[in-house]
FIMI-637552 format. One record per residue: residue number from 1; x, y, z of N, C-alpha, C in turn. Coordinates in nm, 4 decimals, m for minus. Atoms other than C-alpha are relative to their C-alpha. Layout:
+-----+----------+----------+----------+----------+----------+----------+----------+----------+----------+
! num !     n.px !     n.py !     n.pz !    ca.px !    ca.py !    ca.pz !     c.px !     c.py !     c.pz !
+-----+----------+----------+----------+----------+----------+----------+----------+----------+----------+
! NUM !        X !        Y !        Z !        X !        Y !        Z !        X !        Y !        Z !
...
+-----+----------+----------+----------+----------+----------+----------+----------+----------+----------+
***
This chain:
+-----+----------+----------+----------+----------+----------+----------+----------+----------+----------+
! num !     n.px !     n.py !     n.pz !    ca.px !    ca.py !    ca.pz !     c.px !     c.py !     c.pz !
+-----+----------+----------+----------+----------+----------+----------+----------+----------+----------+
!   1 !   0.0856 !  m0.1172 !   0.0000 !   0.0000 !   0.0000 !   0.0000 !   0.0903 !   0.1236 !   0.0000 !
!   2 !  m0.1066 !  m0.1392 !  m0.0003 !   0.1589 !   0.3313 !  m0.0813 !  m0.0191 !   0.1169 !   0.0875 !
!   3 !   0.0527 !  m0.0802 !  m0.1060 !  m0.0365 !   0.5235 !   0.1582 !  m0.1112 !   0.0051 !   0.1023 !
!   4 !   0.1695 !   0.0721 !  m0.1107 !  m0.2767 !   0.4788 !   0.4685 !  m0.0906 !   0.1225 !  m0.0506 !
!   5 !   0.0742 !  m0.0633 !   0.0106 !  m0.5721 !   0.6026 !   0.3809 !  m0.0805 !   0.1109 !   0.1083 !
!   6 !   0.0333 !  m0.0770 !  m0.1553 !  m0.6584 !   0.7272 !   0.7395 !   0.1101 !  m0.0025 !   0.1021 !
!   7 !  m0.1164 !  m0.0166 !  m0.1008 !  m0.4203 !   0.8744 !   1.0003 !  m0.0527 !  m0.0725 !   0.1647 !
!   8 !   0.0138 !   0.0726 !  m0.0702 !  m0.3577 !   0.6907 !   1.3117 !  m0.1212 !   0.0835 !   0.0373 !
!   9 !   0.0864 !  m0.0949 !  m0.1043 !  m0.5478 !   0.9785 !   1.5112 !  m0.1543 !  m0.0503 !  m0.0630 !
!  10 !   0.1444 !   0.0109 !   0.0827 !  m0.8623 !   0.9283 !   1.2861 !  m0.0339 !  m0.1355 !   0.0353 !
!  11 !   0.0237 !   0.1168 !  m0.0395 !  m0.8336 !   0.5626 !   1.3296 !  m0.0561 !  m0.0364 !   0.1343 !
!  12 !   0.0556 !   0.0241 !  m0.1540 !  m0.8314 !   0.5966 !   1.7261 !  m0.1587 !   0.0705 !  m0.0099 !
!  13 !   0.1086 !  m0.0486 !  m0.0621 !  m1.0962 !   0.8068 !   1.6860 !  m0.1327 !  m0.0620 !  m0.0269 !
!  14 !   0.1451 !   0.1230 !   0.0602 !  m1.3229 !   0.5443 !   1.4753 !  m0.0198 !  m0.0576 !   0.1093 !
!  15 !   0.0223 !   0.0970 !  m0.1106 !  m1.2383 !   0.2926 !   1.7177 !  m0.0605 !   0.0193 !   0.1281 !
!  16 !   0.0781 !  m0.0215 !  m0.0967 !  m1.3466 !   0.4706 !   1.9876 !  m0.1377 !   0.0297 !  m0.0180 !
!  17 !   0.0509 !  m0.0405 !   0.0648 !  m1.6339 !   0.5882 !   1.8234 !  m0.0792 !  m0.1984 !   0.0399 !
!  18 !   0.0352 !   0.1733 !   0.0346 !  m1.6835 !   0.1629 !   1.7573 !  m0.0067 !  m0.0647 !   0.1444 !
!  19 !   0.0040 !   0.0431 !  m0.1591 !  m1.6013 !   0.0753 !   2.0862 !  m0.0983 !   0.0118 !   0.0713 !
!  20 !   0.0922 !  m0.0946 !  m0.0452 !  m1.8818 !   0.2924 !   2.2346 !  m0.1429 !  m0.0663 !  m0.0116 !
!  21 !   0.1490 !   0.0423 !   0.0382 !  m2.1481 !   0.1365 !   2.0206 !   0.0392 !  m0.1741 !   0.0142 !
!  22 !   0.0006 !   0.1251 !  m0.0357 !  m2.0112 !  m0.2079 !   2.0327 !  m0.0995 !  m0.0605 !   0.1927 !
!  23 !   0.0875 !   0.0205 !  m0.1278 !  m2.1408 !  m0.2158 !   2.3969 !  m0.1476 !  m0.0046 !   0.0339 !
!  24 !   0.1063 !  m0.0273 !  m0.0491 !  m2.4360 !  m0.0973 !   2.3660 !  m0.0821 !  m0.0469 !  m0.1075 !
!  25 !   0.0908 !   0.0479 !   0.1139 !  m2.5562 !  m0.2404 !   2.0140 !   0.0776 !  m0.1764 !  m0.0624 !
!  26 !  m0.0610 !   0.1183 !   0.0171 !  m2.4861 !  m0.6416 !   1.9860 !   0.0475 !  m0.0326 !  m0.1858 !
!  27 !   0.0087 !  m0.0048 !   0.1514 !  m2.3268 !  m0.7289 !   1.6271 !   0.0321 !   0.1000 !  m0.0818 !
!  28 !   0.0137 !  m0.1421 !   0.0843 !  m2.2416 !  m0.3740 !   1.5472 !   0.2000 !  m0.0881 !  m0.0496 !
!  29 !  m0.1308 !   0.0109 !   0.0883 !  m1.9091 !  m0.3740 !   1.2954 !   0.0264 !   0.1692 !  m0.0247 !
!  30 !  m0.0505 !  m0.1585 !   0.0428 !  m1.6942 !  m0.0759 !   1.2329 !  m0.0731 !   0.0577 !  m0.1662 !
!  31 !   0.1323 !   0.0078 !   0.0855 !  m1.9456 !  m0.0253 !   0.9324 !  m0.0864 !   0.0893 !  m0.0026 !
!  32 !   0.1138 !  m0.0578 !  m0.0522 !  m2.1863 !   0.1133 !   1.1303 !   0.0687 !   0.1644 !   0.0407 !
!  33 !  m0.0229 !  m0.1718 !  m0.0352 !  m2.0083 !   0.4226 !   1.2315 !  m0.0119 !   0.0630 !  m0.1153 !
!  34 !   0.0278 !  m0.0941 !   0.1536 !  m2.1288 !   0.6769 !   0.9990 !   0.0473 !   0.1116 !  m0.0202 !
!  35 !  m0.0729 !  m0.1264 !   0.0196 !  m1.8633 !   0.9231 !   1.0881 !   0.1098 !  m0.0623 !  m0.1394 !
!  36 !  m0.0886 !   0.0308 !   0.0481 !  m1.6335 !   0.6524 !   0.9337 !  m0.0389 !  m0.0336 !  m0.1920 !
!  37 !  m0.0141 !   0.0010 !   0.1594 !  m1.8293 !   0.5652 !   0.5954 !  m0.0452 !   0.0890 !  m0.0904 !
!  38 !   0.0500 !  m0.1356 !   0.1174 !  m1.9354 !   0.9132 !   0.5174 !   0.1040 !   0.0747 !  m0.0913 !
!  39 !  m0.1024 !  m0.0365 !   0.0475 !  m1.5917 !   0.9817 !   0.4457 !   0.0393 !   0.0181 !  m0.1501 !
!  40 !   0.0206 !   0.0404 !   0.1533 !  m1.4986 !   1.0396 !   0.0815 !   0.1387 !  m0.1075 !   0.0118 !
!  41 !  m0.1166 !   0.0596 !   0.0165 !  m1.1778 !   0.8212 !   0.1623 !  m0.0383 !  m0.1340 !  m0.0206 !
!  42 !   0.0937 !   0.1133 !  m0.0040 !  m1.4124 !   0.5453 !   0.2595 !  m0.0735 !  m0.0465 !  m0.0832 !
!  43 !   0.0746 !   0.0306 !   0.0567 !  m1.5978 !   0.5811 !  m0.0283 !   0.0789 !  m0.0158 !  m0.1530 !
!  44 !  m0.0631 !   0.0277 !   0.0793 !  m1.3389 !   0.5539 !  m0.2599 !   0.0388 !  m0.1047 !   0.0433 !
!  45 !  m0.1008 !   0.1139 !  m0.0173 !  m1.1354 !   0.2596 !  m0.0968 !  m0.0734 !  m0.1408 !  m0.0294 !
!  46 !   0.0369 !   0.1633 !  m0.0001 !  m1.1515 !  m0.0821 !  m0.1959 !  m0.0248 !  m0.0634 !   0.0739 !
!  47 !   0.0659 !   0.0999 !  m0.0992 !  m1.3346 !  m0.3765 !  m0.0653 !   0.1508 !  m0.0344 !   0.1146 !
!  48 !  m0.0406 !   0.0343 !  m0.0818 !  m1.0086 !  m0.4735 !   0.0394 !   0.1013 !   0.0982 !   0.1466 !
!  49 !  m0.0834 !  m0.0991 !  m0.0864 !  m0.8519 !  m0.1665 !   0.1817 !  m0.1312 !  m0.0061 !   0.0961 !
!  50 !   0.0772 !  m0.0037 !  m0.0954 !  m1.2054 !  m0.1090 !   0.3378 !   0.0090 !  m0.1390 !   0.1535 !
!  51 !  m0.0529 !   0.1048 !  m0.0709 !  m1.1378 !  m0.4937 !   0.5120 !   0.0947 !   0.0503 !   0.1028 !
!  52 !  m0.0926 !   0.0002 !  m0.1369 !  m0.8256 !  m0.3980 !   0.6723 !  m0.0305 !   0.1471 !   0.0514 !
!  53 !   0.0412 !  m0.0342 !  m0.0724 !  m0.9548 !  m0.0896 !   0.7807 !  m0.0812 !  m0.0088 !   0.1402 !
!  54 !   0.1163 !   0.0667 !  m0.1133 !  m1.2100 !  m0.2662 !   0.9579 !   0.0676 !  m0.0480 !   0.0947 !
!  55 !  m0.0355 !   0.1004 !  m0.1035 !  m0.9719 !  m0.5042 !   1.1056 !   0.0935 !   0.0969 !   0.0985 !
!  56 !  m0.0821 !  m0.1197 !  m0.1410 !  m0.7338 !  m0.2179 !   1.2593 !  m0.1330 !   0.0641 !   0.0861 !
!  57 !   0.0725 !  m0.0383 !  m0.1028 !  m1.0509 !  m0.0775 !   1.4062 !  m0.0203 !  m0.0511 !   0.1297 !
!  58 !   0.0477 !   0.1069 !  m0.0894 !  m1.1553 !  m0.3736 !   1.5583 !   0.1031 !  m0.0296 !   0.0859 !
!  59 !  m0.1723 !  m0.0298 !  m0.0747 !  m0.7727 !  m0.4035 !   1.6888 !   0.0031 !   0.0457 !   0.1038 !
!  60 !  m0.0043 !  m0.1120 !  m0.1049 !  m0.7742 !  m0.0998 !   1.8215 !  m0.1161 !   0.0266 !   0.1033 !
!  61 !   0.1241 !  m0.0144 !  m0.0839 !  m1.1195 !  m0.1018 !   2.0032 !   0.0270 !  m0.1136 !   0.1002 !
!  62 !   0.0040 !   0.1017 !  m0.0762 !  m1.0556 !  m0.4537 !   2.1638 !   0.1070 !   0.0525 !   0.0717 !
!  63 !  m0.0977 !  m0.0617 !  m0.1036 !  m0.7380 !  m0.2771 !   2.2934 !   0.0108 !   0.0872 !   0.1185 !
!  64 !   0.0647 !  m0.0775 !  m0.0307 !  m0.9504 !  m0.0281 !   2.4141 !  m0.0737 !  m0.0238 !   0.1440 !
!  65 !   0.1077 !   0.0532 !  m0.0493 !  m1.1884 !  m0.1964 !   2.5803 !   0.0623 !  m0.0857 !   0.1303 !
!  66 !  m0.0442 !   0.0919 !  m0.1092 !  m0.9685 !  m0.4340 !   2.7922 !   0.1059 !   0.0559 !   0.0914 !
!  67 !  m0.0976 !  m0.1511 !  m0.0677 !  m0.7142 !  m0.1258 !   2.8623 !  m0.0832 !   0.0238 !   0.1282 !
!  68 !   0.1314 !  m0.0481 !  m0.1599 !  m1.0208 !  m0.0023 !   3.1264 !  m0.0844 !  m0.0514 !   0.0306 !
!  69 !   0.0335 !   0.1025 !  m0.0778 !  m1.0982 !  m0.3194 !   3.2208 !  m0.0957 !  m0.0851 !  m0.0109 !
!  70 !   0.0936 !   0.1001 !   0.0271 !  m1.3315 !  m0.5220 !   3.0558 !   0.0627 !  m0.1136 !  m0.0212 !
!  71 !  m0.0720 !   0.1801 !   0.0439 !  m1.2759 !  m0.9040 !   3.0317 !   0.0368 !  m0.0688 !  m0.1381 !
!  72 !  m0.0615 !   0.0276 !   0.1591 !  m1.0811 !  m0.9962 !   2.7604 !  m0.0623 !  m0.1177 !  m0.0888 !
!  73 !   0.1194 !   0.0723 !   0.0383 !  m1.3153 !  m1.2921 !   2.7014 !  m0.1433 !   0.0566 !  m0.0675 !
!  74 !   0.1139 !  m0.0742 !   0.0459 !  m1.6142 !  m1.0775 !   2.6598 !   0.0044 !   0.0885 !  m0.1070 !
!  75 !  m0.0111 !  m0.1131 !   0.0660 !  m1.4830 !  m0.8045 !   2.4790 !   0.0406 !  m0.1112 !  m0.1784 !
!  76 !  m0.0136 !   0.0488 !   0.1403 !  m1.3594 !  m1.1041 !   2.1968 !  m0.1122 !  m0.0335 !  m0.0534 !
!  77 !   0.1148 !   0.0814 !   0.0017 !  m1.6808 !  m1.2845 !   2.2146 !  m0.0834 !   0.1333 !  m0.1005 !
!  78 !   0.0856 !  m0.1004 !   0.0635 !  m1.8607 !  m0.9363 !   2.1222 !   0.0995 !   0.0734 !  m0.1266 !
!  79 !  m0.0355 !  m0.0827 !   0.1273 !  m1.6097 !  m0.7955 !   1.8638 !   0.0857 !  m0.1297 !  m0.0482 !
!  80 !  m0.1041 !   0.1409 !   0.0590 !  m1.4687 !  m1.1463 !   1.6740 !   0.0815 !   0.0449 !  m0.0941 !
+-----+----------+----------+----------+----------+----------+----------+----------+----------+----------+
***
């Protein structure tokens, strides 16, 4: 890839963003944030760039999540 399409900062800020609703909405996917696919970056990127976007979200949110103390069991179970 010749260039990330989103800067880390933007990334944390999905994830948190994802994190947030993961809790409170079962099944949610970084997807659902509609700060993240209103983007025009988002709406240009490929299925597969969109993919590993997703998967650094998800990364970074489970990192998130078990950082301030949720059970690292739970937190996989709800974001696979």
């Amino acid at each position: 890839m010749s260039r990330e399409i989103f800067r880390k900062t933007e990334l944390k800020l999905y994830a948190e963003t994802f994190s947030r609703l993961v809790l409170v909405r079962k099944g949610a996917t970084p997807e659902d944030v509609k700060a993240l696919t209103a983007t025009k970056e988002w709406q240009e990127a490929s299925r597969g760039q969109r993919d590993g976007i997703c998967r650094r979200i998800k990364d970074m949110a489970r990192a998130m999540l078990i950082e301030t103390g949720y059970s690292r069991e739970i937190v996989y179970r709800n974001i696979p």
